[in-house]
C-alpha positions as protocol buffer text, in pm:
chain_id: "A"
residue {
  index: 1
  type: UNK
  ca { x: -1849 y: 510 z: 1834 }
}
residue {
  index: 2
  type: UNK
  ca { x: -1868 y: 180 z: 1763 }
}
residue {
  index: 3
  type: UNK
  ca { x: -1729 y: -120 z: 2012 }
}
residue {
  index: 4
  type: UNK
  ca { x: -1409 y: -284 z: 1824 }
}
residue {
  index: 5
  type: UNK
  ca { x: -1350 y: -627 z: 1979 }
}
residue {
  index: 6
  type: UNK
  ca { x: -975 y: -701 z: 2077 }
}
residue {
  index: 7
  type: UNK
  ca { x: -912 y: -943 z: 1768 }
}
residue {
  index: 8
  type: UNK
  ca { x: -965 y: -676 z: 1562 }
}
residue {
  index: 9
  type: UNK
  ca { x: -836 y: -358 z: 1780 }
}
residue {
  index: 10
  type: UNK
  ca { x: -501 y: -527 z: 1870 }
}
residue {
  index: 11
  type: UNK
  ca { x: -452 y: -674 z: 1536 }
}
residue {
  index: 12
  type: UNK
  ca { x: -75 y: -683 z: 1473 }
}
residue {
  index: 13
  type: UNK
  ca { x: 49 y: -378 z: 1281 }
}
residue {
  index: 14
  type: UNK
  ca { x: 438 y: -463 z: 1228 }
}
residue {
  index: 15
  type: UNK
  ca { x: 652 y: -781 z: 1203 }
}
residue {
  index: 16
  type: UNK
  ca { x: 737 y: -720 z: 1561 }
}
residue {
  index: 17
  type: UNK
  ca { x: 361 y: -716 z: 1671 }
}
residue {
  index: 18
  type: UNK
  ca { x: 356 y: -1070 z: 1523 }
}
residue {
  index: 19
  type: UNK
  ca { x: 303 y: -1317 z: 1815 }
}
residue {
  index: 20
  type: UNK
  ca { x: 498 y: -1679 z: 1873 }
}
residue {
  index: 21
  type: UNK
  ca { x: 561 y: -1638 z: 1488 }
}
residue {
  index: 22
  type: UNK
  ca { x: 953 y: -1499 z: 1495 }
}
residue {
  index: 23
  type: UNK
  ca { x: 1109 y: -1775 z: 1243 }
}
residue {
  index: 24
  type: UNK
  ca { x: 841 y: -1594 z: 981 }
}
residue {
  index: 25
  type: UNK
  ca { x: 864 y: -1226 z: 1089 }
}
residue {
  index: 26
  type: UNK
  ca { x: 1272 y: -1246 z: 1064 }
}
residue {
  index: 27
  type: UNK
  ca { x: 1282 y: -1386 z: 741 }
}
residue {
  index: 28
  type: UNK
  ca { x: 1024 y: -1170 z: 585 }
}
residue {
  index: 29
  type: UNK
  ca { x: 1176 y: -862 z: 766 }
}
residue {
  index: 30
  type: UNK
  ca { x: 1535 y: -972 z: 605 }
}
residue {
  index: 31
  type: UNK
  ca { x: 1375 y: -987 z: 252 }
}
residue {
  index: 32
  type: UNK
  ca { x: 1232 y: -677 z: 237 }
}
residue {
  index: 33
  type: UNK
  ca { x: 1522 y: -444 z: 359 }
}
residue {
  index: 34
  type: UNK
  ca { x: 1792 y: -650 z: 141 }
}
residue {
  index: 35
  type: UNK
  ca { x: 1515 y: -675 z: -169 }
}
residue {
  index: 36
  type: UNK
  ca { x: 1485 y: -1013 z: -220 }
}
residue {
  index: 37
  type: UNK
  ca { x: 1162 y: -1022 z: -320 }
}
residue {
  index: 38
  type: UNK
  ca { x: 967 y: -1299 z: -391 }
}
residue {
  index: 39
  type: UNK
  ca { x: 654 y: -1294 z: -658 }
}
residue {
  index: 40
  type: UNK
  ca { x: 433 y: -1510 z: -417 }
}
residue {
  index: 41
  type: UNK
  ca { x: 447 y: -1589 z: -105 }
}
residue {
  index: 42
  type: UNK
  ca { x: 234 y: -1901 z: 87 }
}
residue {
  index: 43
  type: UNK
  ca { x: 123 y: -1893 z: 442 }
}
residue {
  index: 44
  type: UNK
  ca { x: 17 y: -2187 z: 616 }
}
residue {
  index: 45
  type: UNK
  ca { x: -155 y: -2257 z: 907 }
}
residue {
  index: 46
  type: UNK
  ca { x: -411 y: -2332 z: 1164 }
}
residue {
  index: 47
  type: UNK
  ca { x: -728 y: -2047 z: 1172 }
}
residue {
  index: 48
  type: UNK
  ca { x: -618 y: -1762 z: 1404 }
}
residue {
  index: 49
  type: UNK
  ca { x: -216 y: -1777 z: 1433 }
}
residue {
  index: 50
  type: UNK
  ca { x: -158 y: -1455 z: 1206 }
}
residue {
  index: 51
  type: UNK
  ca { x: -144 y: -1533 z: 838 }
}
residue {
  index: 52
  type: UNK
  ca { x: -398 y: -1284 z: 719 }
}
residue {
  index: 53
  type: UNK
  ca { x: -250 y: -1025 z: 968 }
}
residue {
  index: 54
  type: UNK
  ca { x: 134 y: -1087 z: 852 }
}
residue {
  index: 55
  type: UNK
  ca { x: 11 y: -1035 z: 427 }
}
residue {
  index: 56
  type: UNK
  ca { x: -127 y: -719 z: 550 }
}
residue {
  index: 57
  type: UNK
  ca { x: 224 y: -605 z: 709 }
}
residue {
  index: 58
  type: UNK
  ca { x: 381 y: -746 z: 423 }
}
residue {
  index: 59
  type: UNK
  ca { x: 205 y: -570 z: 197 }
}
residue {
  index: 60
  type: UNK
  ca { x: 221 y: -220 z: 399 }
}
residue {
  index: 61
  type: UNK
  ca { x: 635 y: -247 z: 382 }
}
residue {
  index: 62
  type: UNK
  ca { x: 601 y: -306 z: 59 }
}
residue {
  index: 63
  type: UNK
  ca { x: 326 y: -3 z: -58 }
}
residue {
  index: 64
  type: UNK
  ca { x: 419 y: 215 z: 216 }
}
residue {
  index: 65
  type: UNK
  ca { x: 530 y: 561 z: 90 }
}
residue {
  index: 66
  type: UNK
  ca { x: 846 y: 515 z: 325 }
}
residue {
  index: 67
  type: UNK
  ca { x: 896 y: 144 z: 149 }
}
residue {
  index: 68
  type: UNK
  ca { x: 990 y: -71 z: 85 }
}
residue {
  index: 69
  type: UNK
  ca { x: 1057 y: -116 z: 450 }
}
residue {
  index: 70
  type: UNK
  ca { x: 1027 y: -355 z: 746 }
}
residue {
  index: 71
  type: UNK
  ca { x: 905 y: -61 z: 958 }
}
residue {
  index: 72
  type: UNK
  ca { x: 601 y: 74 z: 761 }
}
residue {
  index: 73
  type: UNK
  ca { x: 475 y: 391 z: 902 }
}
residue {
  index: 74
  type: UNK
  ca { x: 138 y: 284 z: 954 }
}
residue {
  index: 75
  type: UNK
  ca { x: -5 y: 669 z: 899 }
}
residue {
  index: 76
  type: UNK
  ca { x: 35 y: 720 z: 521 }
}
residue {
  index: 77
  type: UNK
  ca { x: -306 y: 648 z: 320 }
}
residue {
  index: 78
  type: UNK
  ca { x: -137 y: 354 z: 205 }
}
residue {
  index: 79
  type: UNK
  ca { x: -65 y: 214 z: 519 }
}
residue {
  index: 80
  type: UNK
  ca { x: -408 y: 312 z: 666 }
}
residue {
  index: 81
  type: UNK
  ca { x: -606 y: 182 z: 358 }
}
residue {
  index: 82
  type: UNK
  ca { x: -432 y: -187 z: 359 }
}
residue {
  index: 83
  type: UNK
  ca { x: -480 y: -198 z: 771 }
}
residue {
  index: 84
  type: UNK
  ca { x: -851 y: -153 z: 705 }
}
residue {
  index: 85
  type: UNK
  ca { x: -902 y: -401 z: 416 }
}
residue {
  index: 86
  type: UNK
  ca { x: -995 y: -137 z: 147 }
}
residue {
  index: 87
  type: UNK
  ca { x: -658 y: -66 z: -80 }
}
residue {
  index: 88
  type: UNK
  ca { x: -711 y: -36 z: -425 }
}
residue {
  index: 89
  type: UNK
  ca { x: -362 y: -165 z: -422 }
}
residue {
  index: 90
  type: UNK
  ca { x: -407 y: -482 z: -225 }
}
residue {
  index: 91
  type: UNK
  ca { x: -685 y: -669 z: -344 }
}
residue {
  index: 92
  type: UNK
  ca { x: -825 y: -918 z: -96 }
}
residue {
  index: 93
  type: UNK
  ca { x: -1016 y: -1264 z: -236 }
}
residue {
  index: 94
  type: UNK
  ca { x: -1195 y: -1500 z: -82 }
}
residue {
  index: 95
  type: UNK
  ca { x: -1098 y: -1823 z: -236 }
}
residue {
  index: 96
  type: UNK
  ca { x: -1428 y: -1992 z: -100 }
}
residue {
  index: 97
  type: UNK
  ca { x: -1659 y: -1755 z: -299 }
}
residue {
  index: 98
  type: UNK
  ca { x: -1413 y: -1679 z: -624 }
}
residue {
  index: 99
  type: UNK
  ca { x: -1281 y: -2004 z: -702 }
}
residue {
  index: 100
  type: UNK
  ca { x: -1360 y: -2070 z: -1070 }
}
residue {
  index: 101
  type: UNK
  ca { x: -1199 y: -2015 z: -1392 }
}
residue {
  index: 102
  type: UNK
  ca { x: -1388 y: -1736 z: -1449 }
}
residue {
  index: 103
  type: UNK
  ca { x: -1306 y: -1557 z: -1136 }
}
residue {
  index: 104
  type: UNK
  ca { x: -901 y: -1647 z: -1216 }
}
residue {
  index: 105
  type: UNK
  ca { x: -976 y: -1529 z: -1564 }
}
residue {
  index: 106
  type: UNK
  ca { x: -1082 y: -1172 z: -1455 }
}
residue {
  index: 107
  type: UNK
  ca { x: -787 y: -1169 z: -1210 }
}
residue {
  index: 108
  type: UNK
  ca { x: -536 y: -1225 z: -1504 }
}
residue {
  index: 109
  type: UNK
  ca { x: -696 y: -943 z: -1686 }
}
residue {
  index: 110
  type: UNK
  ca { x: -650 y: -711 z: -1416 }
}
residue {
  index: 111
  type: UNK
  ca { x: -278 y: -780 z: -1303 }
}
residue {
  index: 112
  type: UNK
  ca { x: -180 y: -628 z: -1650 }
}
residue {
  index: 113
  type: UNK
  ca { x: -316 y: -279 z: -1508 }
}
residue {
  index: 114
  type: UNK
  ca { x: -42 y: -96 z: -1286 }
}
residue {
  index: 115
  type: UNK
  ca { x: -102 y: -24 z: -931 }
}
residue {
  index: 116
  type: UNK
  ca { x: -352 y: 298 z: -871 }
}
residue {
  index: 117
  type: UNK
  ca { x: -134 y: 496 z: -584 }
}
residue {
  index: 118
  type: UNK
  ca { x: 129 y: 226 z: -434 }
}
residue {
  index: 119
  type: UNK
  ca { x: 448 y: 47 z: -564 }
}
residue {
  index: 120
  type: UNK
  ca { x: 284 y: -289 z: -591 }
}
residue {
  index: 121
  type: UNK
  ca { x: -63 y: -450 z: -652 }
}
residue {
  index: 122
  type: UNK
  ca { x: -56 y: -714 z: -428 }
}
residue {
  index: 123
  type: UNK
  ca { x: -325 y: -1009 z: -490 }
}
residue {
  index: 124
  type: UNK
  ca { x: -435 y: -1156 z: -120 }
}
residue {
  index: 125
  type: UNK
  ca { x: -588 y: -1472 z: -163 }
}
residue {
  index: 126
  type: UNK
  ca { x: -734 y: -1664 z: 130 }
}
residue {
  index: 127
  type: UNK
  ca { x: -840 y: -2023 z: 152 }
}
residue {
  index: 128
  type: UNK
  ca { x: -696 y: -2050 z: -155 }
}
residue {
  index: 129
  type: UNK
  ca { x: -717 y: -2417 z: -92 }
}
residue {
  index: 130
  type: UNK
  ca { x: -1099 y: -2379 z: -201 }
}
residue {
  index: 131
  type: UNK
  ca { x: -1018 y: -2272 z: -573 }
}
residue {
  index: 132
  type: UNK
  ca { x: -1106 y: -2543 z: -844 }
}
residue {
  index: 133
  type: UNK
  ca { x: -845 y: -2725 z: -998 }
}
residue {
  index: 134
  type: UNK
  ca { x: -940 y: -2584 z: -1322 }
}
residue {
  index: 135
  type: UNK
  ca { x: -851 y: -2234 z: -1132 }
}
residue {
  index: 136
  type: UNK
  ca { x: -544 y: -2318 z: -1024 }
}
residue {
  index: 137
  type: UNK
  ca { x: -399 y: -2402 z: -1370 }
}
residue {
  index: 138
  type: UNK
  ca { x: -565 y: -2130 z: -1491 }
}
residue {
  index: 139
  type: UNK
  ca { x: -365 y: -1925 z: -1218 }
}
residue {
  index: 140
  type: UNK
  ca { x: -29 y: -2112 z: -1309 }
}
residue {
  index: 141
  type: UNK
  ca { x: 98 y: -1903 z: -1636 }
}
residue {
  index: 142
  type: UNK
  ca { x: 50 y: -1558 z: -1444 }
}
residue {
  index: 143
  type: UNK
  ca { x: 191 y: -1675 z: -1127 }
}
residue {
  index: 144
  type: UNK
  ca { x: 511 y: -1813 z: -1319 }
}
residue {
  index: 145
  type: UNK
  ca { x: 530 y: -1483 z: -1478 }
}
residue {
  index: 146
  type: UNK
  ca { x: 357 y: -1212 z: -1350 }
}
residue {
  index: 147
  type: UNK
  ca { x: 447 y: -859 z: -1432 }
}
residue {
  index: 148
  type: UNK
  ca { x: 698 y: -682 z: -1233 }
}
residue {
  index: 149
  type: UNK
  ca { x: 424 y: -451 z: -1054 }
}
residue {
  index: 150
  type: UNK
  ca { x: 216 y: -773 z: -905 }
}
residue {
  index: 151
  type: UNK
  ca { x: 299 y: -975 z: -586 }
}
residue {
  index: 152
  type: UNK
  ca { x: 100 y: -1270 z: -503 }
}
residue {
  index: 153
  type: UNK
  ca { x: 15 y: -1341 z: -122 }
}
residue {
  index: 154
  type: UNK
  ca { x: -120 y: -1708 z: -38 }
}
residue {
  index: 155
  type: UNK
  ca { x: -304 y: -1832 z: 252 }
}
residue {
  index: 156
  type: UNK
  ca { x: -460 y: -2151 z: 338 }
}
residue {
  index: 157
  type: UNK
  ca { x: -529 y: -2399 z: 698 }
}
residue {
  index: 158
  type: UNK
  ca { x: -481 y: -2661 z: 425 }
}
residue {
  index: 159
  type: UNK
  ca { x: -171 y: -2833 z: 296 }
}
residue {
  index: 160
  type: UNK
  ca { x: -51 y: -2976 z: 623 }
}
residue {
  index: 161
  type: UNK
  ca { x: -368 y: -3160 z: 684 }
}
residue {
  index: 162
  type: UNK
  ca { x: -478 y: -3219 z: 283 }
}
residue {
  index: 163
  type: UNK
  ca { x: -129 y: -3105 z: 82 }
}
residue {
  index: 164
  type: UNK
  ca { x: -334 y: -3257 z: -266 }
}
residue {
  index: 165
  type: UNK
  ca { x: -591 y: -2973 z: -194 }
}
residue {
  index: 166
  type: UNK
  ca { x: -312 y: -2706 z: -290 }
}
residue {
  index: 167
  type: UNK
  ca { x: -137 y: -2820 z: -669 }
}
residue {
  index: 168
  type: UNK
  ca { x: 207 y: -2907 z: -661 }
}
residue {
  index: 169
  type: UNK
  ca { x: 293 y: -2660 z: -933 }
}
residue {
  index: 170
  type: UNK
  ca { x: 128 y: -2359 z: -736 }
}
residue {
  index: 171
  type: UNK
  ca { x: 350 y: -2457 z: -428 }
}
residue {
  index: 172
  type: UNK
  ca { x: 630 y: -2502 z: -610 }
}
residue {
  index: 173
  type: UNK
  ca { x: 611 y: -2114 z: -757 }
}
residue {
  index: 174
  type: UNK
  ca { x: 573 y: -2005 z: -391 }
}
residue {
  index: 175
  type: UNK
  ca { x: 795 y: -1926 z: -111 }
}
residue {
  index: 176
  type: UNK
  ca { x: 595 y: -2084 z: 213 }
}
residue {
  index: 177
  type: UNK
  ca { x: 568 y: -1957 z: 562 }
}
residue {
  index: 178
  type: UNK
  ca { x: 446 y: -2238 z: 814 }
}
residue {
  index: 179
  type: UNK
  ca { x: 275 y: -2000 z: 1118 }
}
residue {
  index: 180
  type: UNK
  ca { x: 269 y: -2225 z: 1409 }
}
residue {
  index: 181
  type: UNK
  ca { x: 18 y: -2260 z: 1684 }
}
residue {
  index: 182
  type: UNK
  ca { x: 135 y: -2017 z: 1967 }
}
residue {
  index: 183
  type: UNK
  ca { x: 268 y: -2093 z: 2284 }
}
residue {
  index: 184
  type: UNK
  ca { x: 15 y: -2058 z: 2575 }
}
residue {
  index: 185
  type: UNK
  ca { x: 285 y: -1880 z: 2775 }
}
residue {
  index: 186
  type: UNK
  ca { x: 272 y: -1657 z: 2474 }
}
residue {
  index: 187
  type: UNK
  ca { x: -53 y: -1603 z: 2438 }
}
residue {
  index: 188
  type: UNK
  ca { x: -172 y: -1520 z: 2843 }
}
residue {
  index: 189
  type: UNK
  ca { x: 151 y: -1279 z: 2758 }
}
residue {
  index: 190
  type: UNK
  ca { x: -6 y: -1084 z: 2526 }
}
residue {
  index: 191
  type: UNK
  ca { x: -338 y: -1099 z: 2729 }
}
residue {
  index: 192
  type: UNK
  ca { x: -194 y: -886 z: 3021 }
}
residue {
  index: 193
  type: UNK
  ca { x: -83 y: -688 z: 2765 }
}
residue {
  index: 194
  type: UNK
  ca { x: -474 y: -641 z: 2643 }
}
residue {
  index: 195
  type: UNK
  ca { x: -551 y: -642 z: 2988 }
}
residue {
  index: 196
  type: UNK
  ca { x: -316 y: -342 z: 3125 }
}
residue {
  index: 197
  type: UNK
  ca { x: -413 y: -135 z: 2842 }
}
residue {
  index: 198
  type: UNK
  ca { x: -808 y: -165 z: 2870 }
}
residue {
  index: 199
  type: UNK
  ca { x: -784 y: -111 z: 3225 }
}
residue {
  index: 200
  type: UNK
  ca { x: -876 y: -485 z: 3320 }
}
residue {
  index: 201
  type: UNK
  ca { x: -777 y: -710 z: 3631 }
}
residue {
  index: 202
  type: UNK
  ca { x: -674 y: -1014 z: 3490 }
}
residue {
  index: 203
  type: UNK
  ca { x: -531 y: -1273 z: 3701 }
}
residue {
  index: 204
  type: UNK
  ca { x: -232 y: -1490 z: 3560 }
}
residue {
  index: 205
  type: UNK
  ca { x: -407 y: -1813 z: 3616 }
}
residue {
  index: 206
  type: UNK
  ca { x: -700 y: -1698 z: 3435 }
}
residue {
  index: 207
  type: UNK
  ca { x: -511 y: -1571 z: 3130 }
}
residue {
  index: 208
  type: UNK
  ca { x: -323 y: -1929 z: 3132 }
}
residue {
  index: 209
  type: UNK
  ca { x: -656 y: -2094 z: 3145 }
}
residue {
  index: 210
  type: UNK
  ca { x: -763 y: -1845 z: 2813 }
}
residue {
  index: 211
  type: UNK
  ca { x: -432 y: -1901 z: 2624 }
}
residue {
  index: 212
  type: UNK
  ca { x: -490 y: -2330 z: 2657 }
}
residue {
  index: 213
  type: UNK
  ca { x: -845 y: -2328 z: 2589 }
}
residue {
  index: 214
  type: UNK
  ca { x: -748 y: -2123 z: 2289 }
}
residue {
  index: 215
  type: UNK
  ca { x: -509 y: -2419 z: 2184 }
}
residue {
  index: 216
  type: UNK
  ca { x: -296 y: -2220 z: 2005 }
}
residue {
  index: 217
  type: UNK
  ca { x: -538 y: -1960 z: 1822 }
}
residue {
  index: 218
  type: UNK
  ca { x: -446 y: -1547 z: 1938 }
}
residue {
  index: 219
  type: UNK
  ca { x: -785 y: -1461 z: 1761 }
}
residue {
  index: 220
  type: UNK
  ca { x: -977 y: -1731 z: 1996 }
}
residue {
  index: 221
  type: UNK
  ca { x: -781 y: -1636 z: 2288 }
}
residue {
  index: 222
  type: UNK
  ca { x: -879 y: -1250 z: 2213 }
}
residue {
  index: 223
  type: UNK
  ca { x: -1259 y: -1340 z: 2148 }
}
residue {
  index: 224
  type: UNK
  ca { x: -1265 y: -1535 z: 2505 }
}
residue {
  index: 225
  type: UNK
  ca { x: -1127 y: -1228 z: 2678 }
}
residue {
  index: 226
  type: UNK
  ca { x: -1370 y: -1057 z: 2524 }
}
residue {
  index: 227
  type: UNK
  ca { x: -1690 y: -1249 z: 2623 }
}
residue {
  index: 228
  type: UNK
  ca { x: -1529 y: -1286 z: 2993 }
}
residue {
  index: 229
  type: UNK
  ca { x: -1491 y: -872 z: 3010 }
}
residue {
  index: 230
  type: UNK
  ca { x: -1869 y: -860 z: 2889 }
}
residue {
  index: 231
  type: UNK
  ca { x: -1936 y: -1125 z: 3163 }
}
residue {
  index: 232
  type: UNK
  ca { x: -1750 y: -1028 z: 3479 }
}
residue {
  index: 233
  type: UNK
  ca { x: -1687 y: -701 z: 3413 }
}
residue {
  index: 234
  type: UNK
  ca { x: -1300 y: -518 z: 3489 }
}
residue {
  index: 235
  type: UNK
  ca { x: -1204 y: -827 z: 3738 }
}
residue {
  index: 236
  type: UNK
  ca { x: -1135 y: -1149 z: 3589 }
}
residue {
  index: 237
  type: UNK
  ca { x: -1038 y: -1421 z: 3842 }
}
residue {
  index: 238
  type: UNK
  ca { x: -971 y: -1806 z: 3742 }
}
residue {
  index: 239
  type: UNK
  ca { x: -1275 y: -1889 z: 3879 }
}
């Protein structure tokens, strides 16, 4: 078998798995169990604090066969296709590589086609700060009225640091999620957690020193754990 790094094998699963992102979790968890659904959501923030990880549990309570719930099951084919990235149902997009007209074009043909096995098809669009201007008001008419099957998912590192990158009449059709950069406290936290479970010695000083070189980032904080277990083995000291 295959090694899976930690970033990937302790990805967050449920709204409760989220770290140092509550304010987001809550509300989301809220909307889906009293319906109050919106057509597209935007999540914003820096690289590595959870966005792409909390429109994949957002779009397992909303496909799972037990959903639309904020506990999906994580074991139905639904579940277990969106957690590995290959749903027919949730359609992931890189808006660095698809962000013309043409790509937004054959996106607004296929939203008219209902979902193949789950309740929704759910567009995932990352970076979607990289799409053309000409995109985005190609994208405006469907995301101001999309049918009912279709939910939009947004994220971008963007509109905090370059908010004209992102069109004012995309954000304003969105409901947006600011993710935060995590606590370090939070972060050498979930380390130990890491730690206990893969049978690692990791000393609390050394997983501060991780969490604040990670400045905020789980993803970097996971990948330096990982490159210090490859380097001093099951015994990680500060030094």
């Amino acid at each position: 078998m295959s090694y899976e790094v930690f970033a990937r094998k302790y990805r967050p699963q449920t709204f409760d798995d989220l770290v140092g992102q509550a304010h987001v979790s809550r509300t989301l968890k809220n909307a889906v169990a009293q319906n109050r659904l919106a057509h597209a959501y935007l999540f914003v923030g820096p690289r590595g604090v959870g966005k792409t990880s909390t429109a994949r549990i957002l779009a397992k309570s909303l496909n799972c066969v037990k959903g639309p719930t904020v506990t999906p099951c994580g074991v139905c084919d639904n579940c277990k296709e969106i957690a590995a990235g290959n749903s027919l149902d949730v359609i992931e997009i890189d808006g660095a590589s698809n962000n013309s007209v043409e790509d937004v074009r054959q996106l607004r043909e296929n939203v008219r086609y209902a979902p193949a096995k789950g309740r929704y098809k759910i567009y995932l669009i990352d970076e979607v700060h990289m799409l053309s201007a000409a995109a985005f008001n190609a994208l405006l008419k469907t995301l101001e009225e999309p049918p009912e099957h279709v939910k939009f998912i947004f994220a971008t590192t963007e509109p905090h640091t370059e908010p004209q990158k992102v069109l004012p009449t995309i954000l304003s059709r969105c409901q947006r999620f600011d993710l935060h950069r995590i606590p370090a406290n939070l972060i050498a936290k979930h380390l130990q957690f890491i730690a206990g479970r893969e049978k690692i010695t990791l000393e609390p000083a050394a997983a501060h020193a991780i969490a604040r070189g990670a400045e905020g980032g789980l993803r970097d904080a996971e990948s330096m754990l990982d490159q210090l277990v490859a380097f001093c083995g099951e015994k990680i000291g500060e030094n």
